[in-house]
DRENFI-83767 format. One record per atom (N, C-alpha, C): x, z, y. Coordinates in steps of 0.1 Angstrom, whole numbers, plus 5000, padded with zeros to 4 digits. Atoms other than C-alpha are relative to their C-alpha. Layout:
XZY
...
//
This chain:
501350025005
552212068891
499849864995
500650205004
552211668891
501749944993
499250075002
554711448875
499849864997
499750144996
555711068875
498849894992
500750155005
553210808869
500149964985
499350095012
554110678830
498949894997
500950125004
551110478819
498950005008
501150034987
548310368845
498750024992
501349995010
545010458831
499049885006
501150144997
542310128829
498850035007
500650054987
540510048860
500550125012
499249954992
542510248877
501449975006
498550014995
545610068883
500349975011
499149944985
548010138912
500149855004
498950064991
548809908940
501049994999
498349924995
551910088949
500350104992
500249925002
553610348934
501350035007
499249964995
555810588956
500050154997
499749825003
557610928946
498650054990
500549945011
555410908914
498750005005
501449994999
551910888931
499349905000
500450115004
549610618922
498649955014
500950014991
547510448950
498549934995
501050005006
544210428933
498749855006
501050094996
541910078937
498250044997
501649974994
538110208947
499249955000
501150074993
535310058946
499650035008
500849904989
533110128977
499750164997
500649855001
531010388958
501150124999
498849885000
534110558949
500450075008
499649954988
535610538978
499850085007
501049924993
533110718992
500050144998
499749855005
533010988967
501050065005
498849944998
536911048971
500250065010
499349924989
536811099004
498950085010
500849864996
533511369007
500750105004
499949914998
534211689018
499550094998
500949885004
531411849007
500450094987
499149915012
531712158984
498849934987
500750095015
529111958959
499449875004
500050124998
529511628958
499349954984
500550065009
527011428931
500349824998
500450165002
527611048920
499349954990
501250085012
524410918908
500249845000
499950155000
524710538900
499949944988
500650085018
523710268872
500850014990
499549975015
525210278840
501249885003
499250064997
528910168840
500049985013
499950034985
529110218873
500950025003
499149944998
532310388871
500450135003
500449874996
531510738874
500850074989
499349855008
533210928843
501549974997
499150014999
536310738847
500450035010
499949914984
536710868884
500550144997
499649845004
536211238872
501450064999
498949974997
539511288865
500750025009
499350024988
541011168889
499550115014
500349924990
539211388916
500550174994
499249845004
540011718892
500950035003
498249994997
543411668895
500650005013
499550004988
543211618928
499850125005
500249824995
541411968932
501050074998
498949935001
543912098912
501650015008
499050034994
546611968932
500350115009
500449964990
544912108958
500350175001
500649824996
543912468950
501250034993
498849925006
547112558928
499050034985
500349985013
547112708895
498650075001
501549975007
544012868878
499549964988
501250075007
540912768857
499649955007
500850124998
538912448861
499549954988
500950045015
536112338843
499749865000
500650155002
534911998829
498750024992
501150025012
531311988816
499049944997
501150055005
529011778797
499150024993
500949965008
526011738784
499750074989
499849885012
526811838746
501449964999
498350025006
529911868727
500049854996
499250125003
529611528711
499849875008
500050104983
529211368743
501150025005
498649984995
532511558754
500749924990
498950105007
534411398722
499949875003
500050104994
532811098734
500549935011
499550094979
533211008771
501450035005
499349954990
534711288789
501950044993
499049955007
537611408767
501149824998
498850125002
539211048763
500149955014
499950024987
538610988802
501650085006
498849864991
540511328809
501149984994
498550085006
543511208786
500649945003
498950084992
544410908801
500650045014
499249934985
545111078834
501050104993
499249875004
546311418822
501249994990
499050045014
548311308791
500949855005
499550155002
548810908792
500749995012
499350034990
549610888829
500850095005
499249944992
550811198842
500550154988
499649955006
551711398814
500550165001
500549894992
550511758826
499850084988
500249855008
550311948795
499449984983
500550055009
548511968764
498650004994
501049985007
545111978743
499950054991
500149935016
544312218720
497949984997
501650045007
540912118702
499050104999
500949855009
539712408687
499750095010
500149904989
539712628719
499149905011
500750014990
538412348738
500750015017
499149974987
541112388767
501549905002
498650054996
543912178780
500650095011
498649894992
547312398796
500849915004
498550134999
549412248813
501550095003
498349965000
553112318810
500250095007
500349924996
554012628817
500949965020
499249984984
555612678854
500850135001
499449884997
558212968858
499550135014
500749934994
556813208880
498850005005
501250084997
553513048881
498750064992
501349935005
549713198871
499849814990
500150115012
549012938835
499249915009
500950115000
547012638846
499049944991
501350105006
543812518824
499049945008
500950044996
541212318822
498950054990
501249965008
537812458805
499149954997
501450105003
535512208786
499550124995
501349965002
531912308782
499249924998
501450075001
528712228767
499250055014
500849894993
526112248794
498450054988
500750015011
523912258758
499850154998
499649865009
525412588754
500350085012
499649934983
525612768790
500950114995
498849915007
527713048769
501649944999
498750074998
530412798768
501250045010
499350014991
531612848799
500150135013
500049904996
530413218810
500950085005
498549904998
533813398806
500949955015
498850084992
535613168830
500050065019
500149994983
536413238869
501049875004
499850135000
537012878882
500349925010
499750094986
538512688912
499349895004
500750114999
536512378908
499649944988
500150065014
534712158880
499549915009
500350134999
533911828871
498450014987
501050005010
530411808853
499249855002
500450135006
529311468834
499050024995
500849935008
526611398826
498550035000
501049925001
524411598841
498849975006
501250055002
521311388847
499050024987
500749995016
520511428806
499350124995
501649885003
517711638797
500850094991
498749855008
520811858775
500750065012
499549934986
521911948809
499050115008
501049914992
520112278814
500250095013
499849944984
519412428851
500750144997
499449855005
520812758832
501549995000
498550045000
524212578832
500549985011
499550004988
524212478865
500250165010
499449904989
523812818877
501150074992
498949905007
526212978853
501249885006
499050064988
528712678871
500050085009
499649954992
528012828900
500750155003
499749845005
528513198888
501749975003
498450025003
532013088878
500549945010
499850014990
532812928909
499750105012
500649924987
531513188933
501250075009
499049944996
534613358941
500749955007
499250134992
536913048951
499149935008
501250044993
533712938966
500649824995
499350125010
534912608942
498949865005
500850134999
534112238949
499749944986
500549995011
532112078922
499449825005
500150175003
531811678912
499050014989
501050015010
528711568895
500349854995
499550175003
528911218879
498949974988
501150035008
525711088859
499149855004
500950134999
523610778855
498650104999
501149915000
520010948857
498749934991
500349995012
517611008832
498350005000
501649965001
514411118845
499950095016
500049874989
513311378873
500050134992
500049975008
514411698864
500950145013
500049924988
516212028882
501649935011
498850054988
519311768897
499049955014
500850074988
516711648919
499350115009
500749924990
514811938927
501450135006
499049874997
518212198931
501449855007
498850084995
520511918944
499749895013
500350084993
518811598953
499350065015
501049974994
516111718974
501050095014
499749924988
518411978994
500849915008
499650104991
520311679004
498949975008
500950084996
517411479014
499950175011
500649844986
516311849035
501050025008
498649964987
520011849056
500550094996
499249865002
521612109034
501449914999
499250095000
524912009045
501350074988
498950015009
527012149016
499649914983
500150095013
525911888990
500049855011
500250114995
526111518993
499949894987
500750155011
524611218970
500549915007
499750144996
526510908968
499249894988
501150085013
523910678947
500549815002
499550184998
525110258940
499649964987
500350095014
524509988915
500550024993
499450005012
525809928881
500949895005
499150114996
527309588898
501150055013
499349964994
529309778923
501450034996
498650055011
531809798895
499949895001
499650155000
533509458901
499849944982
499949995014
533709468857
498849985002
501450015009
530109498854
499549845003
500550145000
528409118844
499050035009
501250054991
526208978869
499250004995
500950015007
524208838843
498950124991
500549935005
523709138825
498850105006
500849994994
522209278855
498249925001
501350085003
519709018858
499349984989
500550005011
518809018823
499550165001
501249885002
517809398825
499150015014
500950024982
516109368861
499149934997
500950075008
514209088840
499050054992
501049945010
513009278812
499850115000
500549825000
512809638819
498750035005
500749914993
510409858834
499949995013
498949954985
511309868873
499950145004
499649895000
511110258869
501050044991
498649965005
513710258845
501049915005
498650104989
516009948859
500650145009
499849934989
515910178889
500550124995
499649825008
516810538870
501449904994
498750055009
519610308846
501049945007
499150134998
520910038867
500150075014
500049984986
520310208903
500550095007
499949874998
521010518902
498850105012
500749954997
517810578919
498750125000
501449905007
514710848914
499449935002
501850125004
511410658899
499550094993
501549915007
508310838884
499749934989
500050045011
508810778851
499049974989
501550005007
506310658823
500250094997
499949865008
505010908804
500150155008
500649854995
504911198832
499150054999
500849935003
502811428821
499350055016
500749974986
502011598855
500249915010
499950104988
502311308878
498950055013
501149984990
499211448901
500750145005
498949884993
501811778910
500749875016
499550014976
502111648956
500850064999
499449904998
505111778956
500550045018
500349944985
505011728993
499250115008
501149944994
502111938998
500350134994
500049875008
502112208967
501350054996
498349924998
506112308970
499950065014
500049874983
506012578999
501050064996
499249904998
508312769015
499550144994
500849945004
507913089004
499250115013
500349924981
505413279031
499950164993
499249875004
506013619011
500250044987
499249995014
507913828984
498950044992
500649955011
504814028968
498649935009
501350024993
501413928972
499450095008
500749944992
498814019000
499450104988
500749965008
496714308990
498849984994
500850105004
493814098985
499649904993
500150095010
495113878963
500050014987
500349995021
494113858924
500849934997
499050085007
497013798902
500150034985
500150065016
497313668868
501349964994
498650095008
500313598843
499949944989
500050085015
500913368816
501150024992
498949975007
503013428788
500449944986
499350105008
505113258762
501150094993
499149875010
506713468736
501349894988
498850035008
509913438713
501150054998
498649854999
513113638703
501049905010
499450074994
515013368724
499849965014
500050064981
513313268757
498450034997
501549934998
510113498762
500349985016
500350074983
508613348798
498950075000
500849944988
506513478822
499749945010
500050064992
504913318849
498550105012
501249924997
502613518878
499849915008
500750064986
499813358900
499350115014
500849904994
498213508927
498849895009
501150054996
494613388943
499550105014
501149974985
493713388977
498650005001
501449985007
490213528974
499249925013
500450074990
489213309007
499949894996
499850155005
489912958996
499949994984
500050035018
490313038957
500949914997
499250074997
493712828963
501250104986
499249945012
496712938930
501150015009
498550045005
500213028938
500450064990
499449965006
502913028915
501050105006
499149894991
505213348929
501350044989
498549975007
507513448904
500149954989
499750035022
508713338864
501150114996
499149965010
510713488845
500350004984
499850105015
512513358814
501750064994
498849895008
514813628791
500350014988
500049925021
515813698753
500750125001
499049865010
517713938732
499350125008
500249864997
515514208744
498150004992
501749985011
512414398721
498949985010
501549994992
508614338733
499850095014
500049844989
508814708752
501049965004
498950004993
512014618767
499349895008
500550084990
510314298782
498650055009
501949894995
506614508789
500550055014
499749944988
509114728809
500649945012
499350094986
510914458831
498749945004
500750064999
507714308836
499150075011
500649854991
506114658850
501150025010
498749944989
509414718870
499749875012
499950134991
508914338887
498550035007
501350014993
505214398894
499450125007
500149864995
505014758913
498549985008
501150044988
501314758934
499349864997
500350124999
500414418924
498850024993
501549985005
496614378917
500049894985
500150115006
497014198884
498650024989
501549975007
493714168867
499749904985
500250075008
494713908838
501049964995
498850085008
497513828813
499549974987
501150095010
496813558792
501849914991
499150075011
499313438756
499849984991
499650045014
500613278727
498749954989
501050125011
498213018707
500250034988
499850035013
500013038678
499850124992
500349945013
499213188642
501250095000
498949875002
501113518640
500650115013
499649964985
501313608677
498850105001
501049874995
498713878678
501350124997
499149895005
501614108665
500950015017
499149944984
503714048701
498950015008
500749944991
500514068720
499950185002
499949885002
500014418703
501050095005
499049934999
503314508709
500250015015
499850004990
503514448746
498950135004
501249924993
499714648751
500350134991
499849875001
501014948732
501250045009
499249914989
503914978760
499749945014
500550014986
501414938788
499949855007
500050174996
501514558792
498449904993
500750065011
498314438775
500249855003
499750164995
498214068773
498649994989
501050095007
494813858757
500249904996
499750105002
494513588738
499449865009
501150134997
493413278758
499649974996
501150085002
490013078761
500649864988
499950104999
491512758757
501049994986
499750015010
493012688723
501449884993
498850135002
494912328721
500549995012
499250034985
497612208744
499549915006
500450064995
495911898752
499050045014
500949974991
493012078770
500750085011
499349974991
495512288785
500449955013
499450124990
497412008799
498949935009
501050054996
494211888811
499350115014
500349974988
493212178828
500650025013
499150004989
496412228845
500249885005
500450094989
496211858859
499050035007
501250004989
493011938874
500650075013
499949884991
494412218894
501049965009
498550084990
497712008906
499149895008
501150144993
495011668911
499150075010
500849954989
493011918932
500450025014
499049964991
496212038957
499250114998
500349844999
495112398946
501150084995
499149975003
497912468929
501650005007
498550014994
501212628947
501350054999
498649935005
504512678938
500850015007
499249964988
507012858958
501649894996
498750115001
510412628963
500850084995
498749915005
512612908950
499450004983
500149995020
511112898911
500449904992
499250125002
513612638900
499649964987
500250065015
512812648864
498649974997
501649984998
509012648868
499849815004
499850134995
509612288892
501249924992
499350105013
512012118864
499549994995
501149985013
509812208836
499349845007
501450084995
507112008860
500849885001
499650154995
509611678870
500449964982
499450035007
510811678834
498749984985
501049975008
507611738812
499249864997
500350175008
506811378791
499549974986
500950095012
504811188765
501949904999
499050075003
507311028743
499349875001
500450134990
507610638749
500149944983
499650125009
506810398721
501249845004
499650114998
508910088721
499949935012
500050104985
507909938751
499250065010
499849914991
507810198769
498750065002
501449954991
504410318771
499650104993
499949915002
503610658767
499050064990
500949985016
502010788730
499750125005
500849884996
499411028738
499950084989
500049935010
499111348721
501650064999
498650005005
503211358719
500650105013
499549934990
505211588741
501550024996
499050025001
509011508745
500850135000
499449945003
511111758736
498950185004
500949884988
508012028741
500950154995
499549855002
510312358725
500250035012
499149944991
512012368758
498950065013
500950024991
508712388780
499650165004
500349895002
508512778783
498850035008
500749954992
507112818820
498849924997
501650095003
504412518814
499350044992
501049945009
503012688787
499650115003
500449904993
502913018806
498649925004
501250094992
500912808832
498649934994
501350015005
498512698807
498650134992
500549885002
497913018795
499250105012
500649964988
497213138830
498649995004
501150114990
494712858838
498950004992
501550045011
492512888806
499250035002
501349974998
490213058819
499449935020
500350054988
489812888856
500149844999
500650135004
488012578862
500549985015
499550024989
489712398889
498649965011
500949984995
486412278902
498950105004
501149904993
484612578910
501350135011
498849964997
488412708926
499750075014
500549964986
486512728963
499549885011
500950144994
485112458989
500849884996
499650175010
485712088980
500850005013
498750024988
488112109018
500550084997
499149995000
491112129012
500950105006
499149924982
493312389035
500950104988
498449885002
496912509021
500150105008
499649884994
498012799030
501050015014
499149974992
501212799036
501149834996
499450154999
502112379037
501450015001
498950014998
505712289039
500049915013
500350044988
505812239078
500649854998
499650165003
506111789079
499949964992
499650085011
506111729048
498749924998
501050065003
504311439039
499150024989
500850005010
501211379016
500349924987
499050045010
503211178991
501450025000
498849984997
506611308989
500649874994
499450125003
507810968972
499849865017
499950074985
506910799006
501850055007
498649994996
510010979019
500850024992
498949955007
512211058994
500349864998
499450125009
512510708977
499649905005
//
């Protein structure tokens, strides 16, 4: 599987070299990483920190490890892989240890065959393109990267998909971008004691290479929520959050059950499209007048009546007394189409996004609003949802950064159009079903 050392790849050179294996110089954070155990190990850390030159090196060591197979490598998009990751993964696999080859067009490096041996690859992927990497069954990956808002939570779980079988270890490696689902599907289960992940977070100057100065010049002139996100590898509450008044201490609950009480009035919002038609249901405790969010759901390639019917099949008994969609000019045709196969859907009160967005702060700024901890794409949407930044950083109102991708938040506004968070139920406060300790600002503990 391994052969002799030839060329030392840069900032990696050996000490020693014995029987062809190179004794690798570390920085701390490295160090650290190398010698996790966990089956998902993340290194977040400042820009140049040394994080996508590492990668390699730890794949190869999986591979060492687990024998032949598939193994995947994936970044953000493709021309981020011709960028970074693909000339990283060369100087190891090619320049130093001369393991095989690269074919382009496929997207796959083989390494030399072995006589009696199952083939060996490696499988790049977009995570841009979650299809990339579906086919594959996979010993372990290396995913770069994946802090960048092209890094969708649809990729992480199709990683896992493809890992599931080898029950596969998995290296993250990213400078961070924003809040987003690494934080709520990664970070966060660290921070809660889930002991199969582990976050190693360090400076930019932790690399011995990176200038002193340069640090201090952006420490000087930045932001100190971006320093901290670029240089720190920390989480900061970025300008420009849109829902910044979402406690996620408070309004993230466990979940206390799978279908609603019988009591409760429930409501869905809906977001139409031949590509990613979303769904999101609430349900209302008729005591307090208190929202949760309980389920989403977010599907294509299937007609109106095909989604009507999965929609009917998810909601058996449930008292739903309101589905509310689609703003835009031309959308009465999928309303129609859902309410002639038993789904009707109305058009919401509420008209512009702005007001939307407006009402759905009310309802987060109130702590009435609660979303169950298992609706992963529902809680990204919400850490990732931004006003773009003029020049100096301050957030142009009216503007909504990358809003196509925003499916469940638009549900959610749809939902809310007709409820006024102030008339919701008494002005005291009383969650339901709290997340037992958790504080009233989750940024108190987390960061």
């Amino acid at each position: 599987m391994t052969s002799a050392l030839r060329v030392v790849p840069e900032f990696f050179e050996p000490e020693t070299k014995t029987n062809g294996k190179a004794r690798l110089n570390l920085h701390p954070g490295q160090a650290r990483t190398w010698a996790s155990d966990k089956r998902f190990i993340f290194m977040q850390s400042g820009t140049q920190g040394g994080k996508t030159c590492f990668g390699p090196h730890w794949l190869k060591r999986e591979i060492d490890l687990r024998g032949p197979g598939d193994y995947l490598a994936v970044t953000a998009t493709f021309p981020l892989l011709n960028l970074k990751m693909i000339h990283e993964f060369k100087k190891v696999f090619i320049d130093a240890y001369d393991l095989g080859t690269y074919k382009e067009s496929a997207k796959v490096f083989e390494f030399y065959p072995v006589k009696g041996e199952e083939q060996t690859r490696v499988i790049f992927g977009s995570a841009a393109n979650p299809e990339s990497i579906e086919s594959a069954t996979a010993k372990a990956a290396w995913l770069d990267e994946v802090g960048q808002v092209q890094w969708r939570r649809q990729s992480w779980e199709a990683v896992l998909r493809r890992l599931a079988l080898a029950e596969g270890r998995i290296l993250g490696t990213t400078t961070l971008y924003g809040l987003g689902w690494q934080k709520t599907e990664v970070y966060d289960r660290w921070m809660d004691g889930d002991t199969d992940f582990d976050i190693i977070m360090f400076d930019s100057v932790m690399n011995p290479v990176f200038s002193r100065n340069e640090w201090n010049r952006a420490r000087r002139t930045m932001p100190t929520w971006k320093f901290n996100l670029f240089y720190r590898g920390k989480y900061d509450r970025p300008a420009g959050l849109i829902y910044d008044s979402f406690n996620e201490g408070v309004c993230r609950i466990r979940r206390p059950w799978n279908t609603p009480p019988e009591n409760y009035l429930c409501y869905v919002g809906h977001d139409f499209g031949p590509h990613n038609t979303a769904a999101l249901f609430l349900a209302q405790n008729p005591d307090t007048g208190d929202l949760y969010a309980y389920r989403e759901y977010l599907a294509g390639g299937l007609s109106s009546a095909q989604h009507a019917a999965a929609l009917i099949d998810l909601s058996p008994g449930e008292s739903i007394m309101r589905r509310s969609g689609g703003n835009q000019t031309g959308e009465d045709g999928y309303r129609d189409a859902y309410t002639a196969a038993g789904w009707p859907i109305k058009k919401p009160d509420l008209k512009g996004v702005e007001e939307g967005i407006d009402r759905v702060y009310g309802w987060m700024k109130s702590n009435r609003l609660f979303i169950m901890d298992d609706l992963g794409l529902l809680l990204d949407e919400i850490q990732s949802y931004s006003r773009e930044l003029d020049e100096g950083y301050n957030p142009i109102i009216g503007t909504i950064e990358s809003k196509e991708s925003f499916h469940l938040l638009d549900c959610l506004r749809y939902a809310l159009s007709d409820f006024h968070p102030e008339s919701a139920g008494n002005d005291e406060i009383t969650p339901v079903s709290r997340v037992e300790g958790a504080p009233e600002d989750p940024y108190a503990r987390r960061y």
